[in-house]
C-alpha positions as CSV (number, residue, x, y, z in Angstrom):
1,X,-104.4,-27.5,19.1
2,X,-106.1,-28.7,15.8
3,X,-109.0,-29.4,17.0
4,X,-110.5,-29.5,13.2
5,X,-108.3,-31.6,11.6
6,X,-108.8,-34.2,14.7
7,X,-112.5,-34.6,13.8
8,X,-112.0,-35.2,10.4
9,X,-109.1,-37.8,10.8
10,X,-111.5,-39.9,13.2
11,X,-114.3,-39.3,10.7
12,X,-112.3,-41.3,8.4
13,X,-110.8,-43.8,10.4
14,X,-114.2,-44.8,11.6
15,X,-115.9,-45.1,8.0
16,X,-117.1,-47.9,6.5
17,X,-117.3,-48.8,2.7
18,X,-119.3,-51.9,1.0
19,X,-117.1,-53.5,-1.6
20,X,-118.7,-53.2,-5.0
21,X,-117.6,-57.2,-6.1
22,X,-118.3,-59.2,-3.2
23,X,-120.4,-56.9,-1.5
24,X,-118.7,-57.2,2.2
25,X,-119.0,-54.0,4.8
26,X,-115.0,-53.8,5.5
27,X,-113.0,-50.2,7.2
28,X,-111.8,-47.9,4.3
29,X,-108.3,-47.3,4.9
30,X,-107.8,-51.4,6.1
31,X,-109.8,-52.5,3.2
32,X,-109.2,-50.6,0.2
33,X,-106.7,-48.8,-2.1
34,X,-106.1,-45.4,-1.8
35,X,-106.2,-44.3,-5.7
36,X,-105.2,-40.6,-5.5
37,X,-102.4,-39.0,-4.2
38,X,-102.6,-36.5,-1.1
39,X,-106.1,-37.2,-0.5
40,X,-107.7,-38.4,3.2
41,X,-110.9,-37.7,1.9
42,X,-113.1,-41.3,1.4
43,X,-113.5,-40.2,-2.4
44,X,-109.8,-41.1,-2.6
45,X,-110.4,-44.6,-2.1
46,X,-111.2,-47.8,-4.3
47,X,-114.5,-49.3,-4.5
48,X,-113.4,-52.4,-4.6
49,X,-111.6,-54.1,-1.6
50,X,-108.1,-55.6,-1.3
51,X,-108.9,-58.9,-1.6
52,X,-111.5,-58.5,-5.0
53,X,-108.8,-56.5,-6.9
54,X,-105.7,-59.3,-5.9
55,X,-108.0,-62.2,-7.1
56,X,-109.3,-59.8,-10.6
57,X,-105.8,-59.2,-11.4
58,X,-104.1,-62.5,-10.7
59,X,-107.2,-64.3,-12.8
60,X,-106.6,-61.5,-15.6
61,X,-102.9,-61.6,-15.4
62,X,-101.3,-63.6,-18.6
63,X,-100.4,-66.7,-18.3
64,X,-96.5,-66.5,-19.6
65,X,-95.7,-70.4,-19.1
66,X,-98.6,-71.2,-21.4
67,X,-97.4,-69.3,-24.5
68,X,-95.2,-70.8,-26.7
69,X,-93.4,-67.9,-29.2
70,X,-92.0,-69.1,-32.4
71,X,-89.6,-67.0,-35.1
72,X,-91.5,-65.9,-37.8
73,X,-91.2,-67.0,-41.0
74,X,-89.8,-64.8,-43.2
């Protein structure tokens, strides 16, 4: 039995992380991105929670209907 690898699971599941943008206290692996690969430690989550990075990238994302593209004059 892995008794080990139990305890630090549970130490994860049960750890809590403040977002840095709207400053809510929200569960790490509900409430964030994982940004690196293989990694269950908390370092290998985002600071910033679901919610703030969906509403930063759809407010940064180009607008594409807005542009209008002409041929360039040669």
């Amino acid at each position: 039995m892995d008794l080990d690898g139990q305890i630090k699971l549970s130490h994860l599941l049960l750890s809590d992380r403040k977002c840095r943008t709207c400053g809510e206290i929200k569960n790490l692996i509900d409430g964030f991105y994982r940004i690196r690969k293989g990694g269950s430690l908390p370092s290998s989550y985002s600071y910033e929670c679901k919610q703030c990075t969906i509403r930063r990238v759809r407010e940064t994302r180009k607008n594409k209907s807005n542009t209008i593209w002409e041929y360039p004059d040669w």
